[in-house]
VMD Tcl script that draws the C-alpha trace (Angstrom):
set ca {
  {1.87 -12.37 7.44}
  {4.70 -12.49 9.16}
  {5.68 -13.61 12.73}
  {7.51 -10.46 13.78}
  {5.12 -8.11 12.38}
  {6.01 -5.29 14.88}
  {5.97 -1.35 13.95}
  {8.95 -0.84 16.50}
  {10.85 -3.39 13.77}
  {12.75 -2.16 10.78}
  {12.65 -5.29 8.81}
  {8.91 -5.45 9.62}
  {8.51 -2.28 7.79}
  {10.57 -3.12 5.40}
  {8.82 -6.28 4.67}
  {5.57 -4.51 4.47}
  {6.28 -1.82 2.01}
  {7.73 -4.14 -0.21}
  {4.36 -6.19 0.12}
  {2.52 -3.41 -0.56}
  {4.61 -2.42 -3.35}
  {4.64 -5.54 -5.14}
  {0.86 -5.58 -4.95}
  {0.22 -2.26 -6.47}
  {2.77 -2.94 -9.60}
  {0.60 -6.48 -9.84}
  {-3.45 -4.54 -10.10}
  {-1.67 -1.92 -12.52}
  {-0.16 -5.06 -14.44}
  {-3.25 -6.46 -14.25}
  {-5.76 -3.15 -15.35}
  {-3.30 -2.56 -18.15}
  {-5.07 -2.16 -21.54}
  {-3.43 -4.87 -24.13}
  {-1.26 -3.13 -27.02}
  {-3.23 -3.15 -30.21}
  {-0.32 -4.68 -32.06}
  {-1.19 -7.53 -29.62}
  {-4.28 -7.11 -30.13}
  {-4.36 -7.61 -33.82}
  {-1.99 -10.29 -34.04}
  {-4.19 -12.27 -31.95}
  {-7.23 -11.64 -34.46}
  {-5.11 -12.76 -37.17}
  {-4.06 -16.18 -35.29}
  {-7.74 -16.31 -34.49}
  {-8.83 -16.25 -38.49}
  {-5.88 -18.30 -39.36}
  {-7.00 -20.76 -37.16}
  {-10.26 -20.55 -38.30}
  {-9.49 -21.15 -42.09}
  {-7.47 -23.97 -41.05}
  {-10.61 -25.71 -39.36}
  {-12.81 -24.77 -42.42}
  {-9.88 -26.23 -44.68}
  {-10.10 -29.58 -42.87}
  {-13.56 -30.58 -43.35}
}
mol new
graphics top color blue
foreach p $ca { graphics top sphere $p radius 0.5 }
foreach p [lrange $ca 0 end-1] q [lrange $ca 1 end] { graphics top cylinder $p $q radius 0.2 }
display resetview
């Protein structure tokens, strides 16, 4: 990734753990389950938007 990718250099290390860091905290972003009071304000804005279409026609 980067040009002086070199284990003798400190930066380089530095570089990588912070790479690897910031990908780890991203897949257990990522693989975290949504809250249910998310959840169910979601399914509400889904039926609202429902009755709205079914109030249209």
């Amino acid at each position: 990734m980067y040009s002086d990718m070199s284990d003798s250099n400190p930066k380089s290390k530095i570089r990588h753990q912070i790479d690897e860091n910031l990908k780890r905290i991203y897949d257990e972003t990522l693989n975290e389950q949504i809250p249910d009071k998310l959840t169910q304000l979601l399914e509400q804005l889904r039926r609202k938007a429902g009755d709205a279409d079914d109030g249209g026609a």
